[in-house]
Structure formats: structure tokens, C-alpha cells
C-alpha positions in Angstrom: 16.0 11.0 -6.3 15.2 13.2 -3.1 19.2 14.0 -2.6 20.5 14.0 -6.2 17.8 15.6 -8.3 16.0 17.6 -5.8 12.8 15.8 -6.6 9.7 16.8 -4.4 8.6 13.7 -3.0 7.0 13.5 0.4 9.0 11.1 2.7 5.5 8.7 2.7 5.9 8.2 -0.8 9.3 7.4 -0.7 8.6 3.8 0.8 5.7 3.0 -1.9 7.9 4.2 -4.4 10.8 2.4 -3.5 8.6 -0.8 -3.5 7.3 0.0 -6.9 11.0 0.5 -8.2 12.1 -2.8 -6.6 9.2 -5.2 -8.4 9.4 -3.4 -11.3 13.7 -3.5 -11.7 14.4 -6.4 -9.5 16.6 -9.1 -11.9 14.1 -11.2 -11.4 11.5 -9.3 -13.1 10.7 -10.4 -16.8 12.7 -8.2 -19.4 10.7 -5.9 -21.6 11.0 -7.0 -25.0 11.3 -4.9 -27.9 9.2 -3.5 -29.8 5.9 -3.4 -27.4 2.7 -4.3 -28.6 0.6 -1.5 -28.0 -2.5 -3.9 -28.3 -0.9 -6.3 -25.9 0.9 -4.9 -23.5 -0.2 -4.7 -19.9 -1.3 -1.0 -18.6 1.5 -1.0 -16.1 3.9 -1.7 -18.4 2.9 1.5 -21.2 2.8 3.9 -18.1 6.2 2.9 -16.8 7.1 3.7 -20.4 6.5 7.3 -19.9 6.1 7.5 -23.7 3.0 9.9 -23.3 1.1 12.1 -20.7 -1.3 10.6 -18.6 -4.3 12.1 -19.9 -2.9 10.4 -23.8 -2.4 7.3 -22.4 -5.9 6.6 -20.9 -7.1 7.9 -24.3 -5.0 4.7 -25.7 -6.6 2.8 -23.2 -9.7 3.8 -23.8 -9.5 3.0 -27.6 -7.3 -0.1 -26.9 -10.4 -1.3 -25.0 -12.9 -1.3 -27.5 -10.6 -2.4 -30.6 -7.2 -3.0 -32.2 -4.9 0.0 -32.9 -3.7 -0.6 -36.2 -0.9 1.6 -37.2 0.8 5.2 -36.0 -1.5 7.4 -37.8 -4.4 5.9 -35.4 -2.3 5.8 -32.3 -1.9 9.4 -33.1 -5.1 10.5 -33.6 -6.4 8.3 -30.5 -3.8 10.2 -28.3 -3.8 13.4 -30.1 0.0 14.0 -29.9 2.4 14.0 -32.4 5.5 12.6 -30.2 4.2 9.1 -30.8 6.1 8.9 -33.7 9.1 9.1 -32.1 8.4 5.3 -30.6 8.1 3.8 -34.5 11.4 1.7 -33.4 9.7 1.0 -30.2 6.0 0.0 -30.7 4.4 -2.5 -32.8 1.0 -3.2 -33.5 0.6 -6.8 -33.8 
């Protein structure tokens, strides 16, 4: 990442990062199945996603928390970003 793509990481980062990648990628880590449950699925695994900023996430978490998201409109309005619809073929809400 540091060589290829220029990215700014510090070189103490690197090692925790590298460890992250290597749990989270290794073969013998479980596959993500398709779609995701958006009630169900573990915090680590929607931030590895990337699907939304941070700050729209913990919003989903917050609301995940307290209840069942029921469909894409709520998901939306919980998060207040539109790019959620983008991940109809990738979420569920089961």
C-alpha cells in the first residue's frame, strides 16, 4: 500500500494493519456470505465493508441497537445517505 499507492501510513501502523489484513483474509477465515444481514451481522464485518462513512455507520449501529432495520428506506433515513441504495444486491434485512 505504502509503495504502490502512495498511501500515508506511519510505519507503526503498518504491523497492526498487516495483522488485521491477515485475520481478516487468511483462507481460513469464514467467507462472507451474500447478501449481509444488516440486523445480524457483526460490527467488524459492516466496517470492513466500507459501504458507508464512519460517522453513517455508527448511526446504523446506533439504531441497529435499539431495533430491527426493516427495509432501505429506514436504512437510509438512519444513516442519512443516499448511497445505500447502491448495496440493495448486497444487504438484506432478515
Amino acid at each position: 500500500m505504502i509503495d504502490m499507492r502512495s498511501a500515508p501510513i506511519q510505519p507503526e501502523d503498518a504491523t497492526i494493519i498487516t495483522k488485521y489484513l491477515g485475520d481478516v483474509l487468511s483462507p481460513t477465515a469464514p467467507p462472507l456470505a451474500l447478501p449481509i444481514p444488516i440486523n445480524a451481522a457483526s460490527n467488524d464485518q459492516l466496517r470492513f465493508l466500507g459501504l458507508l462513512p464512519p460517522e453513517a455507520l455508527q448511526k446504523i449501529l446506533d439504531a441497529r441497537a435499539k431495533g430491527k432495520i426493516k427495509d432501505f428506506a429506514t436504512l437510509q433515513a438512519i444513516a442519512g445517505d443516499k448511497s445505500v441504495d447502491k448495496y440493495k444486491g448486497v444487504l438484506s434485512f432478515e
